[in-house]
C-alpha positions as CSV (number, residue, x, y, z in Angstrom):
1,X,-30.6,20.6,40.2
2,X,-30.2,23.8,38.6
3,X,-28.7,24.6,35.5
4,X,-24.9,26.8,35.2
5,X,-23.2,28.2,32.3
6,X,-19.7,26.3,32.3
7,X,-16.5,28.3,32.6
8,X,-14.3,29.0,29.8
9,X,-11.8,27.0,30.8
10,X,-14.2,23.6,31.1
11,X,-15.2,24.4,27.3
12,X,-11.8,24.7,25.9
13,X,-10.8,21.4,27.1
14,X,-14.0,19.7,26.5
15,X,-13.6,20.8,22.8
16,X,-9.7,19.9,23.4
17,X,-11.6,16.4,23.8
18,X,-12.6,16.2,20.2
19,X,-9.9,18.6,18.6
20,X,-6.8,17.4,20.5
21,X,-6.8,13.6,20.6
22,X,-2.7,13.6,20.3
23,X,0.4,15.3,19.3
24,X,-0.9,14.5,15.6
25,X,-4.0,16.2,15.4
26,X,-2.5,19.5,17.3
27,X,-0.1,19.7,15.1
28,X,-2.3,19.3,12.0
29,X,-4.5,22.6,12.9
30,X,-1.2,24.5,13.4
31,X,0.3,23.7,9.8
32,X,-3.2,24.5,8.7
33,X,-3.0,27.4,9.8
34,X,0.2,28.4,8.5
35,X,-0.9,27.0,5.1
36,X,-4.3,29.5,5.1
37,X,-1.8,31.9,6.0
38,X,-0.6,31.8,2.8
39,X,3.3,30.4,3.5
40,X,5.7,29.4,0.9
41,X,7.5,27.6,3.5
42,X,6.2,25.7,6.2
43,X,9.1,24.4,9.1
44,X,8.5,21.9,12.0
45,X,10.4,21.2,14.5
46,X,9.3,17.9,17.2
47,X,11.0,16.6,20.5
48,X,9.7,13.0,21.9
49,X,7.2,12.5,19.1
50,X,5.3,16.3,19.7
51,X,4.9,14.8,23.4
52,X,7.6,17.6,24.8
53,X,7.5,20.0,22.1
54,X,6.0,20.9,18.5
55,X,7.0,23.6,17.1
56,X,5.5,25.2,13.3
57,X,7.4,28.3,11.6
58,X,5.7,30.3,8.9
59,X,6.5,32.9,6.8
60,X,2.7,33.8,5.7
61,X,0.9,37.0,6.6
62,X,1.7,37.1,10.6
63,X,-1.2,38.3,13.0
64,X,-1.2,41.6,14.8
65,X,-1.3,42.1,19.0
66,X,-5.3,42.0,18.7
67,X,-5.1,39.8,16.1
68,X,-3.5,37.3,18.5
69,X,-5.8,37.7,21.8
70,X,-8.5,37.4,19.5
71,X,-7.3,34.0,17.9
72,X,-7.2,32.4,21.7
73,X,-10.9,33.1,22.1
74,X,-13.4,30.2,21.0
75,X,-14.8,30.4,17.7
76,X,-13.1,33.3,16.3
77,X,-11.4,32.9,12.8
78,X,-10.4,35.1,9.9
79,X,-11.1,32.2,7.5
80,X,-14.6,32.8,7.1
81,X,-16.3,35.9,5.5
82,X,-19.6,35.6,6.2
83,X,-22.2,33.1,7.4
84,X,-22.2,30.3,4.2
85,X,-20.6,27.8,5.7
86,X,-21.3,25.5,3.4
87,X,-18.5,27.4,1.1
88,X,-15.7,27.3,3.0
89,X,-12.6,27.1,0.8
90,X,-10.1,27.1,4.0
91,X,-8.9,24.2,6.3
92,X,-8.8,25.5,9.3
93,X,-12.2,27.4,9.9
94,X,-13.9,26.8,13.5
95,X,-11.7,28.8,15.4
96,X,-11.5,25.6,17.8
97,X,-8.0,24.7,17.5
98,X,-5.4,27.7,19.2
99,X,-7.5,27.7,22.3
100,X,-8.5,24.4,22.9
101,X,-4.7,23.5,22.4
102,X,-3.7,26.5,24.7
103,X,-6.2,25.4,27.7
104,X,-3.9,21.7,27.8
105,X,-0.8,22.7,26.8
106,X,1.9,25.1,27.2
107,X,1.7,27.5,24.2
108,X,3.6,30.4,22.5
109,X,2.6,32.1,19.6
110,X,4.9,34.6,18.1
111,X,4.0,36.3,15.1
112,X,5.0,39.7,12.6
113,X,2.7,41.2,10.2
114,X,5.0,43.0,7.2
115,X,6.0,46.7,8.4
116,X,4.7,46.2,11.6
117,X,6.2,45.2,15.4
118,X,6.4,41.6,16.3
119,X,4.1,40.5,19.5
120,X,4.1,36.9,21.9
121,X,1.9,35.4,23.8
122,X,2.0,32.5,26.4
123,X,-0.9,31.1,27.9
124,X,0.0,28.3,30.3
125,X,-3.0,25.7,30.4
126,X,-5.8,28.3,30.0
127,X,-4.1,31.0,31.8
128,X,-1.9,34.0,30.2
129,X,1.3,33.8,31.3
130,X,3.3,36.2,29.5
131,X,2.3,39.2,27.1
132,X,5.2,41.5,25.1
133,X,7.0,42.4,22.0
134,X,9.2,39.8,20.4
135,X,11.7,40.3,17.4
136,X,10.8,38.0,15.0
137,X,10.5,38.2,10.5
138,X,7.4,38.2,9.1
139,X,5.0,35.0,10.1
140,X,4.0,33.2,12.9
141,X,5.8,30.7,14.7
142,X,3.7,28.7,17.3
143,X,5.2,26.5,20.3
144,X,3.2,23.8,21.9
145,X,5.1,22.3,24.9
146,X,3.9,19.6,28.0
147,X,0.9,18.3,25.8
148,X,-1.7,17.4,28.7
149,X,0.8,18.0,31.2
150,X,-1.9,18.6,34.1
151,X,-4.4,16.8,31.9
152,X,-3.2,12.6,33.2
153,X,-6.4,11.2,32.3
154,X,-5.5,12.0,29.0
155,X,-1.9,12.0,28.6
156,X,-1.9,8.2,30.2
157,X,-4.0,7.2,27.2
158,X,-1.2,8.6,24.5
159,X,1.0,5.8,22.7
160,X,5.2,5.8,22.8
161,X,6.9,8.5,21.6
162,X,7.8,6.3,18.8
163,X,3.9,5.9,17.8
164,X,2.9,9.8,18.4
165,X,5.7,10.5,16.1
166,X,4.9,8.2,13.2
167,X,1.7,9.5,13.6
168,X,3.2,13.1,13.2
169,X,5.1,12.7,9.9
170,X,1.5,10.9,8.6
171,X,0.1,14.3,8.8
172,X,3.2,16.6,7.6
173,X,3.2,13.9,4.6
174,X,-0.4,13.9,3.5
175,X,-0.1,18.1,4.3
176,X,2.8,18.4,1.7
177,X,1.3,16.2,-0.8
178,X,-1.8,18.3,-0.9
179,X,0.4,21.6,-1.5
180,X,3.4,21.3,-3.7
181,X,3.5,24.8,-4.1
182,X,4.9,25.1,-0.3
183,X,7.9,24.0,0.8
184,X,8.0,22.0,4.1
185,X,10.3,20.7,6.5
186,X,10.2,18.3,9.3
187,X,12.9,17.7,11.9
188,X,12.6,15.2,14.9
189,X,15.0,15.6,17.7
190,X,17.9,17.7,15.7
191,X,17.1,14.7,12.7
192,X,15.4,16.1,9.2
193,X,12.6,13.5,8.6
194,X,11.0,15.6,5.6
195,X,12.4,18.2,3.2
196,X,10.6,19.1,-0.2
197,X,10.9,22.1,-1.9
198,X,8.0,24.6,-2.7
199,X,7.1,24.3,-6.9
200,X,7.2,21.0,-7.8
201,X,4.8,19.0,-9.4
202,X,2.4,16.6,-7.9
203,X,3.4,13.4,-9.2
204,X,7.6,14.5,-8.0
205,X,5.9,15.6,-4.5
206,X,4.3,12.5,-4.5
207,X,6.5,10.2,-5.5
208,X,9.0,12.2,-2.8
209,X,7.2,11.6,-0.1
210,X,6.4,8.0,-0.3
211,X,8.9,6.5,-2.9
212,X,11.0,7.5,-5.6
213,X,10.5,4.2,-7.6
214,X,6.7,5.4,-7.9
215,X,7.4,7.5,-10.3
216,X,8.5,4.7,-12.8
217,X,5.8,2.7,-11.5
218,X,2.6,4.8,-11.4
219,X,0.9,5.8,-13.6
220,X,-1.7,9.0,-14.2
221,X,-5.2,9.9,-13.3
222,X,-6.9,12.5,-15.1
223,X,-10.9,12.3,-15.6
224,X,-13.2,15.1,-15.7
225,X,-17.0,15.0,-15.1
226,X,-19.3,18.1,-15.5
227,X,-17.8,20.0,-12.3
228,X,-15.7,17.6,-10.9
229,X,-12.4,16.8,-11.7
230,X,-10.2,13.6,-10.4
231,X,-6.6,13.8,-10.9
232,X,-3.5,12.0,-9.4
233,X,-0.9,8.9,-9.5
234,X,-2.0,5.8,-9.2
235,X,0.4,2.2,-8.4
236,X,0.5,-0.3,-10.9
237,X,-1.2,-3.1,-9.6
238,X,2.1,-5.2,-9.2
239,X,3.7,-2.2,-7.7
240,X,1.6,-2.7,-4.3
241,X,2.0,-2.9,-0.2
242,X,1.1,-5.1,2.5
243,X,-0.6,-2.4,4.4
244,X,-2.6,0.0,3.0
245,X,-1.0,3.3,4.2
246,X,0.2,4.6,1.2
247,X,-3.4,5.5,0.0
248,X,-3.8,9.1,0.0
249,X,-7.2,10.7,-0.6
250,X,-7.8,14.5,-0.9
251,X,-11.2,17.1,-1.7
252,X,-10.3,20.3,-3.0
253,X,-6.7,20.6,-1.1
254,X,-8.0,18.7,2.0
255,X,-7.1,15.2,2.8
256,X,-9.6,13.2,4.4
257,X,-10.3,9.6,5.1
258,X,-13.3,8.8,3.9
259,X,-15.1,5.0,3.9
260,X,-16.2,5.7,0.2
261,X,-13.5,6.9,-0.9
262,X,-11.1,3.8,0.2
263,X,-13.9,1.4,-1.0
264,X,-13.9,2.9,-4.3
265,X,-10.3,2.5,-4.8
266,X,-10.6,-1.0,-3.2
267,X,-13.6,-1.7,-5.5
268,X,-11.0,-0.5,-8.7
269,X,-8.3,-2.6,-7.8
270,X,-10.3,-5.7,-6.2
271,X,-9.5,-7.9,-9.8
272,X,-6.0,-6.5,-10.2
273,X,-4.4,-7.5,-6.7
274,X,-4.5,-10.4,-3.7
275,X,-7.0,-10.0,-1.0
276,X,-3.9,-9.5,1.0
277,X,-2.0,-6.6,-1.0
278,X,-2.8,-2.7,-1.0
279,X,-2.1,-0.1,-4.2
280,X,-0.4,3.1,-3.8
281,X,-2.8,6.0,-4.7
282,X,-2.6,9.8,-4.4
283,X,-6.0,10.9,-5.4
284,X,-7.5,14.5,-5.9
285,X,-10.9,15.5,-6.1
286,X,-11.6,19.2,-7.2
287,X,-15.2,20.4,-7.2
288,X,-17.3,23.1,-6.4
289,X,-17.7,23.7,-2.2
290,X,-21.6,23.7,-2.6
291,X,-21.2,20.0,-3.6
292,X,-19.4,18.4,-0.9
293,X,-19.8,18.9,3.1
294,X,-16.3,19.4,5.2
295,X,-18.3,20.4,8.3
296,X,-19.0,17.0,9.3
297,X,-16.3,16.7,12.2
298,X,-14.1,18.8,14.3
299,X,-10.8,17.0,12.8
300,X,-12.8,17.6,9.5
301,X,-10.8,14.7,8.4
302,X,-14.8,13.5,7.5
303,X,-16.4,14.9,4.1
304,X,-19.9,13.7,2.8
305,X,-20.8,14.1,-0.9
306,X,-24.2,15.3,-2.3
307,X,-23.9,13.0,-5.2
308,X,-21.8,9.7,-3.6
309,X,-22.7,7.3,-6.4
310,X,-21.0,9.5,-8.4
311,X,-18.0,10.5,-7.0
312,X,-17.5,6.6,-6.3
313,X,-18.1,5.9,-10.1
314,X,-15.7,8.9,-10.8
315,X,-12.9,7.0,-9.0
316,X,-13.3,3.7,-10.3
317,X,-13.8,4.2,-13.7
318,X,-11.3,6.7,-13.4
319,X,-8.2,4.5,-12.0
320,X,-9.1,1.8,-14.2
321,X,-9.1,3.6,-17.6
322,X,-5.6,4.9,-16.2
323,X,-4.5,1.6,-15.9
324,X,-5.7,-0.3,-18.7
325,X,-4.2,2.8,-20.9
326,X,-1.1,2.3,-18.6
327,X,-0.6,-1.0,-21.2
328,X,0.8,-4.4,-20.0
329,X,2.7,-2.7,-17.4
330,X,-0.5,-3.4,-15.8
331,X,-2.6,-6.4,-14.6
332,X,-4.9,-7.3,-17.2
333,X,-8.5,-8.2,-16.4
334,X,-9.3,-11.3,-18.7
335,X,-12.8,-10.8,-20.9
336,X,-15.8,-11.7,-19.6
337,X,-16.1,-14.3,-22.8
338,X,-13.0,-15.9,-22.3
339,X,-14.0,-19.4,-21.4
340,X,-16.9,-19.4,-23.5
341,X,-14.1,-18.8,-26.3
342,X,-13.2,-22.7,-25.3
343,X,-16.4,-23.4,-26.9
344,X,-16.4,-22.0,-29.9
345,X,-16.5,-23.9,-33.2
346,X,-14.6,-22.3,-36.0
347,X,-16.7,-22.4,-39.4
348,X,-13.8,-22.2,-41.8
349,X,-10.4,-23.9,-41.1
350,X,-7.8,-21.3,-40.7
351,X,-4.9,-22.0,-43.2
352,X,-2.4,-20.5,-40.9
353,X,-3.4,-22.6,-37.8
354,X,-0.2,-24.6,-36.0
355,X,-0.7,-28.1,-36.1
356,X,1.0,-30.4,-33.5
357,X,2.5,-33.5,-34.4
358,X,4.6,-36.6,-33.1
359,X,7.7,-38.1,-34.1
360,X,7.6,-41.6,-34.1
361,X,5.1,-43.3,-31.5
362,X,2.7,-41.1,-29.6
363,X,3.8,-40.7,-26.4
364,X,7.3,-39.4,-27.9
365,X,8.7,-35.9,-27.8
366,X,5.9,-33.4,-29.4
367,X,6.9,-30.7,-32.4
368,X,5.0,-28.2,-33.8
369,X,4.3,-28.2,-37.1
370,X,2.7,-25.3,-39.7
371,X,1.0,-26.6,-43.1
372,X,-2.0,-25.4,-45.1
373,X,-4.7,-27.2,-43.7
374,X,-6.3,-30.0,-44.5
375,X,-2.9,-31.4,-46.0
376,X,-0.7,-30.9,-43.0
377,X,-0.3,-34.3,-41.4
378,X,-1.3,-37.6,-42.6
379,X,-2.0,-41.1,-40.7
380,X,0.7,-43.8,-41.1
381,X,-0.9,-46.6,-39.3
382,X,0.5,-46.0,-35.5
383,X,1.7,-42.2,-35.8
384,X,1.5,-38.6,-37.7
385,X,4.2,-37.8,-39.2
386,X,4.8,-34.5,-41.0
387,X,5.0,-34.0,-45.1
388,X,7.3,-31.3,-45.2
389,X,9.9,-32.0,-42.4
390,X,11.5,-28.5,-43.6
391,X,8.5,-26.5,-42.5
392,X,8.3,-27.9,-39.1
393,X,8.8,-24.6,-36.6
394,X,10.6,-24.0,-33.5
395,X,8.9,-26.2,-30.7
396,X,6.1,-23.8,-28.8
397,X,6.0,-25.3,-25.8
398,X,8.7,-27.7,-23.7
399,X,8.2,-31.2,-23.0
400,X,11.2,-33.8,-22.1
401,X,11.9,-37.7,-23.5
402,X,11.0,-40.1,-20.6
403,X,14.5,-41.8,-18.9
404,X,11.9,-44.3,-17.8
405,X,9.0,-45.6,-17.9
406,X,6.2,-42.7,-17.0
407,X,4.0,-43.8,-13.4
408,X,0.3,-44.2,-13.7
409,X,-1.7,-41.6,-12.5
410,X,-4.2,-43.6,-10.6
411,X,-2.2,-43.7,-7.0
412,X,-1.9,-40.0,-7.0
413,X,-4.7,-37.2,-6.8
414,X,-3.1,-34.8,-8.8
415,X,-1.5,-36.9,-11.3
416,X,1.8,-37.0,-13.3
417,X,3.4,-34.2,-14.7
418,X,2.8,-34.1,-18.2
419,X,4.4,-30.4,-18.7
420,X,4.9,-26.6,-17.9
421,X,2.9,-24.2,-19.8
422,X,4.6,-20.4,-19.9
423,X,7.1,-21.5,-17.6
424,X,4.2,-20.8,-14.6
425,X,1.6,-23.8,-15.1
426,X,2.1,-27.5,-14.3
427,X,0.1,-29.6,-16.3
428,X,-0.2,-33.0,-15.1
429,X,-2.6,-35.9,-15.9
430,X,-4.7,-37.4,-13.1
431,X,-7.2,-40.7,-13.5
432,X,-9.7,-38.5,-13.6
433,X,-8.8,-35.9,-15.5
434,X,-6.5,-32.6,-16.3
435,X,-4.8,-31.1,-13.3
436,X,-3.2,-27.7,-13.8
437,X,-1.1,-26.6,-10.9
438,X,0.0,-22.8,-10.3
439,X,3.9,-23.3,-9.3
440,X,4.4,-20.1,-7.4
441,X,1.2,-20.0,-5.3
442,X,1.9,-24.0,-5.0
443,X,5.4,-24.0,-3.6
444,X,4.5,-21.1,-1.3
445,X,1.9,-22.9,0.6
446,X,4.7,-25.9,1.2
447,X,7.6,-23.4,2.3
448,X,4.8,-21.7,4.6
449,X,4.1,-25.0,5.9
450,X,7.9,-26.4,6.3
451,X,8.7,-22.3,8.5
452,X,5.6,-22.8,10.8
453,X,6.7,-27.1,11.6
454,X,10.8,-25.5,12.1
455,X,9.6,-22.5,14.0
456,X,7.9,-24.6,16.5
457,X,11.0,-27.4,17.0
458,X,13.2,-24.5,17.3
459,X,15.2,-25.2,14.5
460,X,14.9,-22.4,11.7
461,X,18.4,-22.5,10.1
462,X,19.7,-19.5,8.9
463,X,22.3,-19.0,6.2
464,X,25.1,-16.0,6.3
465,X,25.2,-13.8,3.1
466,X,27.9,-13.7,1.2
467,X,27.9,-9.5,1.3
468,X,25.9,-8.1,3.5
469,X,23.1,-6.3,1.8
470,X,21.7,-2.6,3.3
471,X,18.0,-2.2,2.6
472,X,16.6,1.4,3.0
473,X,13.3,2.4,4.5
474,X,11.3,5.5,6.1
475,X,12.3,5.3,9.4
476,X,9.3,3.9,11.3
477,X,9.8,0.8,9.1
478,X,13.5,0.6,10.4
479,X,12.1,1.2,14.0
480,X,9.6,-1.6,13.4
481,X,12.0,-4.0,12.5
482,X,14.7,-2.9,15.2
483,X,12.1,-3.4,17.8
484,X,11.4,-7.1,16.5
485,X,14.9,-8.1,15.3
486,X,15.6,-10.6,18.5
487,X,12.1,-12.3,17.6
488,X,13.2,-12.3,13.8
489,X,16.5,-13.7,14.1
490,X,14.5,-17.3,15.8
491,X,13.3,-17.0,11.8
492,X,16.7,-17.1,11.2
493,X,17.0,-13.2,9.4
494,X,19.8,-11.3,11.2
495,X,19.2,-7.9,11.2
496,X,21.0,-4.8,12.1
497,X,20.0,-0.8,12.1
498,X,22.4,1.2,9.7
499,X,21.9,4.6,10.3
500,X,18.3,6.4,10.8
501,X,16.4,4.7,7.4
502,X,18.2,1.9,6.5
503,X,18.4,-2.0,7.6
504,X,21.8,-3.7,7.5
505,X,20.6,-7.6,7.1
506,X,23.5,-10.0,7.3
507,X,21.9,-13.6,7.4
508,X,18.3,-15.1,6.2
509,X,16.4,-18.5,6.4
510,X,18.1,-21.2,4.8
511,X,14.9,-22.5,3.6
512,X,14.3,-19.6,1.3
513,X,17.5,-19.8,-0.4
514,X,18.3,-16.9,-2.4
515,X,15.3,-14.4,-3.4
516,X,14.7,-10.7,-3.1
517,X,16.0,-9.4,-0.3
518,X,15.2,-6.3,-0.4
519,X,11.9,-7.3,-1.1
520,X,11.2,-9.2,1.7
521,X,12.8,-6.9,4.3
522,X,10.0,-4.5,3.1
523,X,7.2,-6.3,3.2
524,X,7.9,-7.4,6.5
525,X,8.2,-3.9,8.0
526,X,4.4,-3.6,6.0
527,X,3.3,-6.9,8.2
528,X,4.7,-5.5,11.3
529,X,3.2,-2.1,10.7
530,X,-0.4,-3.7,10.2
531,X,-0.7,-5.4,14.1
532,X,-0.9,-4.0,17.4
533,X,2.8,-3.7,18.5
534,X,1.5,-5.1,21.9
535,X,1.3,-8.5,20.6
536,X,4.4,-10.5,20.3
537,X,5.6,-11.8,17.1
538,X,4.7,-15.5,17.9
539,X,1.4,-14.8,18.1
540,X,2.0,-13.1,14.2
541,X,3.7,-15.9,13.3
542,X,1.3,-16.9,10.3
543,X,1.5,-13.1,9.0
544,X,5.5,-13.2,9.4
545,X,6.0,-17.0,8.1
546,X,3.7,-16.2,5.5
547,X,5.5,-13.0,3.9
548,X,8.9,-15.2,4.4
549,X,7.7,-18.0,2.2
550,X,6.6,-16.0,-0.3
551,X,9.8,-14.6,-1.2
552,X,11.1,-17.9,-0.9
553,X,9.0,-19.8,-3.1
554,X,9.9,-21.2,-6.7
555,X,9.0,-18.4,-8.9
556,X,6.5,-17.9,-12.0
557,X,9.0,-18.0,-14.7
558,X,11.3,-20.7,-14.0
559,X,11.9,-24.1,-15.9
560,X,11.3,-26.8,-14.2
561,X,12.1,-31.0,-15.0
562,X,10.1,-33.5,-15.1
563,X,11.4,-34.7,-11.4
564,X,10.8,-31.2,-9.7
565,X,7.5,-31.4,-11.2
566,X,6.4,-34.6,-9.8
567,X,8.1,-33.8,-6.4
568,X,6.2,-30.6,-6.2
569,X,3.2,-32.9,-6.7
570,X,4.1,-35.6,-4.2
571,X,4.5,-32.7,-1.6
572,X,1.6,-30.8,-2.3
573,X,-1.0,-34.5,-1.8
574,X,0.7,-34.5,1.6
575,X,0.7,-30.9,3.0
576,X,-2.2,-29.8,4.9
577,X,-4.0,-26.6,3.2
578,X,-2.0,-26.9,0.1
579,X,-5.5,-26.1,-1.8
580,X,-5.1,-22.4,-1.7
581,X,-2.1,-20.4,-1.5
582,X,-1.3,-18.0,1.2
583,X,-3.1,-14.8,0.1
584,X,-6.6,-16.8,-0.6
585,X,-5.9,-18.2,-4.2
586,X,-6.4,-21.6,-5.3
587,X,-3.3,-23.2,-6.1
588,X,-4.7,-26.1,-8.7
589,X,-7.4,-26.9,-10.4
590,X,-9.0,-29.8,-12.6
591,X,-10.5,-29.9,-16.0
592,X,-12.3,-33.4,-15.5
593,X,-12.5,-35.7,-18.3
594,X,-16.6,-35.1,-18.8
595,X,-15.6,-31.2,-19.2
596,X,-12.9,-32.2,-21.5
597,X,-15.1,-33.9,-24.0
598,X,-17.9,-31.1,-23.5
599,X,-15.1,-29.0,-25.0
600,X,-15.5,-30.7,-28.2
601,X,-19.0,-31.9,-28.1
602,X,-18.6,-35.1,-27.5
603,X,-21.6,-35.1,-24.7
């Protein structure tokens, strides 16, 4: 078998191969492009999610008629000086991308250099189709039209329009984030998707391109280290997703997804958020080219650092000092000696130190009470009572008179409620010990549990809202939901579109009663963004049930009787899996009696 040099044609779409994978990746080497071109505005035009047409306007620095032949041929590229590749300071630099898109597509490039005569050419799946003058302003506009039109192996393999198009505004997104100087514009099928203006700063660009309420819930990242420098917006911790595609990663003006990278952010959140739940990051890293190596891929999506210990350190250290300084708008990581303060034996008695005390028998309703020590209280026989009634302050905690007589705690596991502490923690007594009982997490597992046994008898009630409420999203999220809403309503939420980004939602489980609409509508869109659409929503239903009951679960923060206490109790010893919530944390847990007295040293 002898060995042939392969035709042009074969190499172009052979590097198509790794270049071209979609509409998506075409149409993030032309805005690229247009960006080393040096635009101040960048517009983009798509018809059937880039699968018909995509279409990028510049008005940067234009290309002359040999400019233009000369950017068709492999490897050729104005982007790179000399031979150190290594400190390459463009995106685009291969010279890969026009003719490997050219040799499966239908493309046009028109383009004007400044005092000069426009020029176009057309090149029809590797062949030149057309050659001439064009009247155009300065810059370059670029057509791409019938993406793998005589390629079927490949164009059987792309997703729905829907899909290639999501997959489009992903790039224009993350493209505009990295350059707020530039102003960019995205229009789908005669519909304006994207429109920021060039000059604003990164956290507005930001917070415009994902959500506006990020700017009042972020807050910033600045941390310099010899030559490196980290900067950005980072999500409070309770300002969070369900899927984690709101995590935007960039090295010096490129974005890239990088395994480090997400782990490091993962690794800074991992003791701020539920296994379940995703921040919202826009992260820049600036350093010097010689440092970092962008040539690791054709999409160059890739990057590998010379020093990845460090980088990683940069970013932890780097969102958590922004989020502890952030205040108690944040999740606060509790000190390592926390519990061992449980231990600790004061040496001197503090003479400001509240002491509690009964009235009447023990057992009856508990005051607080503040006295110098050690003459605060004194024994009468059966019961403490106070020696200054006047002094007695406002009760610190909540605890009710029994209307009759309090059940023993041996016939039930997890006790009898004794009291809520911080109107978030049951604290109930149980034979053999102290049982403390998260109410949220709690109560979530049972309203999982009570969706999953009505979904599968059919009977998931649903109850009308008073006022319809709209709910605005992007519009893939609306096109999720639309796509789903028969499925949804057998959950009993009634859902309607209203208009390109917003929900309309009329009706919503009866079992949830009334909660955060709003809320939930957008979490769900997040749960049915994170699956393969080709699965049906049955098959989701623990992901769907699951987001459902937790908006519909009591919350932290709510005072609860004595009765709804207990009955919380009662249902929790009979519901299967009612140990851990639905995002992985326990829901209870028990201080037995052997612990208590270690506490005090009394073993």
């Amino acid at each position: 078998m002898s060995i042939r040099r392969l035709p042009n044609s074969l190499i172009n779409r052979i590097a198509a191969g790794e270049v071209v994978e979609r509409p998506a990746s075409a149409l993030k080497e032309l805005v690229e492009n247009a960006i080393d071109a040096g635009s101040s505005q960048i517009n983009i035009r798509l018809e059937k999610g880039g699968l018909d047409l995509i279409e990028v306007s510049d008005n940067g620095c234009g290309m002359t008629r040999d400019d233009i032949a000369l950017a068709l041929e492999r490897h050729a590229t104005s982007k790179l000086p000399d031979e150190a590749i290594e400190m390459v300071s463009t995106l685009g630099f291969r010279g890969e991308a026009l003719p490997s898109i050219a040799s499966v597509a239908r493309l046009t490039i028109e383009s004007r250099v400044e005092g000069e005569d426009g020029w176009t050419r057309i090149v029809n799946h590797g062949e030149i189709e057309n050659d001439g003058p064009a009247a155009i302003p300065p810059g370059t506009k670029v057509r791409v039209e019938q993406l793998f039109a005589k390629v079927p192996a490949r164009r059987k393999f792309l997703r729905t329009p829907r899909s290639e198009y999501a997959a489009c505004v992903d790039v224009v997104r993350r493209l505009a984030m990295a350059r707020p100087d530039i102003g960019f514009t995205l229009t789908h099928e005669n519909r304006k998707a994207i429109a920021v203006q060039a000059g604003e700063s990164g956290p507005d660009r930001v917070a415009a391109l994902t959500n506006k309420e990020l700017r009042a819930n972020s807050v910033a990242v600045d941390l310099v280290r010899d030559e490196v420098r980290l900067s950005g917006v980072a999500g409070l911790p309770t300002y969070n997703r369900g899927v984690a595609d709101h995590q935007f990663l960039f090295v010096n003006g490129r974005p890239v997804k990088d395994r480090l990278l997400v782990g490091a952010v993962r690794g800074a959140y991992a003791e701020m958020l539920a296994r379940d739940r995703h921040p919202i990051v826009a992260l820049f890293i600036d350093m010097p080219p010689e440092l970092v190596d962008v040539n690791v891929h054709p999409a160059k999506t890739e990057v590998r650092f010379r020093e990845p210990a460090m980088i990683r350190g940069m970013i932890v250290s780097g969102l958590r000092r922004a989020l502890d300084e952030g205040g108690f708008r944040a999740v606060q990581r509790p000190a390592e000696s926390a519990l061992a303060n449980w231990q600790t034996e004061p040496h001197a008695p503090d003479p400001q130190a509240n002491i509690f005390t009964s009235q009447g028998p023990i057992g009856g309703r508990a005051t607080v009470q503040s006295q110098p020590y050690p003459s605060a209280v004194q024994d009468t026989g059966n019961a403490f009572t106070a020696l200054n009634p006047d002094e007695i302050a406002p009760l610190m905690g909540r605890a009710e008179e029994a209307a009759e007589p309090v059940p023993q705690a041996v016939s039930h596991p997890l006790g009898i409620a004794r009291g809520q502490v911080a109107k978030t923690y049951i604290v109930a007594e149980a034979e053999d010990g102290l049982v403390i009982v998260d109410q949220h997490a709690a109560h979530e597992r049972l309203v999982l549990e009570r969706m999953r046994k009505a979904v599968e008898g059919g009977t998931v009630a649903s109850q009308a809202l008073l006022m319809a409420e709209v709910v605005e999203l992007d519009e893939n999220a609306c096109d999720r939901l639309e796509a789903r809403m028969a499925e949804l309503s057998e959950f009993g939420l009634e859902l309607e579109r209203f208009g390109p980004s917003a929900m309309l939602v009329r009706a919503t489980p009866a079992m949830l009663g009334s909660g955060d609409v709003k809320g939930l509508i957008t979490d769900l869109a997040d749960e049915l963004g994170a699956y393969d659409e080709a699965l049906s929503l049955k098959e989701r239903i623990d992901h769907v049930a699951s987001t459902m009951a937790c908006h519909g679960s009591v919350r932290a923060g709510r005072v609860l009787n004595v009765a709804e206490m207990n009955a919380l109790l009662r249902e929790m010893e009979v519901t299967p899996h009612s140990g851990q919530c639905n995002h992985g944390r326990p829901t209870w847990v028990k201080l037995a009696h052997g612990d208590i007295e270690k506490l005090f040293g009394r073993k």
